[in-house]
N, C-alpha and C positions, 0 to 999 in steps of 0.2 A: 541241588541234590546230586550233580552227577561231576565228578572229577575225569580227569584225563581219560579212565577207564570206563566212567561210569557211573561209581559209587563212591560218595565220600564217608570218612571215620566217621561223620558226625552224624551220617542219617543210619549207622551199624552200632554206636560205640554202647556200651552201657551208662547210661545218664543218670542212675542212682548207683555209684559204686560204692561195696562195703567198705568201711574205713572203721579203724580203731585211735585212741588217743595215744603217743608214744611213752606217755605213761601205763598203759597197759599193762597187763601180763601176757604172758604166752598161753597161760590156762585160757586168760579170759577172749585172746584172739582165738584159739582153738575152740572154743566153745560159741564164739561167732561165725564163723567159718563153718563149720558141721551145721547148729542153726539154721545159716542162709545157702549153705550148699553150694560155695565156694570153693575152690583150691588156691585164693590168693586174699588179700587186706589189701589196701590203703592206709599207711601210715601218716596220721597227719599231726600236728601241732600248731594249735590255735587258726585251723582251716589251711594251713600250708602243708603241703605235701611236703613229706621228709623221708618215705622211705615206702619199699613192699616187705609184706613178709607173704612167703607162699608153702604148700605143703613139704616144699623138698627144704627149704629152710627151716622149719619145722622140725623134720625127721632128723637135719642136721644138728637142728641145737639139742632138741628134747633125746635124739638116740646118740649121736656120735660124740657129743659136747659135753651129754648128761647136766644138762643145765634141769632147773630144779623152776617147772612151771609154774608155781605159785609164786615166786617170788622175782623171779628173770623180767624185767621192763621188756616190752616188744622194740620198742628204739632205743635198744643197746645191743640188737641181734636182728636189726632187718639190713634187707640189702638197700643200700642207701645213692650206689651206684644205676640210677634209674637213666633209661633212655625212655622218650616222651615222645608225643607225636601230636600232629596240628590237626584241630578237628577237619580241616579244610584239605589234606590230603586223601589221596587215594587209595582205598584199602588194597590196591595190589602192590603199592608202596610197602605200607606198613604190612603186610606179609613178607616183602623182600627183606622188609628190615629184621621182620622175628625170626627170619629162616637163614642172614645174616648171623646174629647176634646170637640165637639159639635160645632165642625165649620165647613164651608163648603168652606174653601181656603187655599193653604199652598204657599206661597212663597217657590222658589226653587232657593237654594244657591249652588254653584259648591265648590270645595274643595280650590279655593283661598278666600273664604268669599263672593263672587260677587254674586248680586240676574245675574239671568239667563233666569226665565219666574216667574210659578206660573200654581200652576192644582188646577182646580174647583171640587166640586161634579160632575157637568156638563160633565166635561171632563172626568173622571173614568163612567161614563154612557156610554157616547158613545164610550167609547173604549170596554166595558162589552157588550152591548148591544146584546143583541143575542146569548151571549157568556155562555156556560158551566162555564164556571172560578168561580163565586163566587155561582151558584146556585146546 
């Protein structure tokens, strides 16, 4: 349970993450997403992760792009450029790496390639919170 710091991704990450099929639409991931009260998806294809789609990409395609949510596939407009993280790292790692990168999600892959959950900023909070660790 405890990494370099203390805490590993794996005893913080979320272990049921939303996911949509990249057949999808963007209606129907919008309507997943508000549902489960998310601000991101897992995009998968036949249980392989292939992509995020999150609210700002959302607002990008649905406002800026005017894509047409009933019909737009979700895996022909996610970000597909994912960085990932090892359940067995340290969550002051993967804070360095979202505060690096400037994202606030990392899909979490086990060592046979398999996604597994995903830890939020959200999640590194409330495992810190109160916590000596990073202050």
């Amino acid at each position: 349970m405890t990494g370099k710091y203390g805490v590993k991704v794996s005893s913080v990450m979320n272990k049921d993450p939303v996911t949509i099929d990249v057949r999808g639409t963007l209606k129907e991931t919008a309507d997943i997403m508000m549902d489960r009260g998310v601000g991101s998806i897992l995009v998968m294809d036949r249980n392989v992760l292939k992509g995020i789609m999150t609210e700002r990409d959302m607002v990008r395609e649905l406002g800026q792009r005017c894509r047409d949510p009933k019909t737009t596939e979700v895996g022909k407009v996610m970000t597909t450029n994912l960085f990932t993280v090892n359940p067995d790292l340290d969550i002051r790692e993967a804070a360095s790496q979202m505060l690096q990168r400037d994202i606030r999600r990392l899909p979490v892959i086990d060592a046979k390639g398999s996604m597994i959950g995903i830890i939020t900023e959200r999640d590194i909070l409330r495992a810190t919170h109160g916590s000596s660790m990073f202050w």
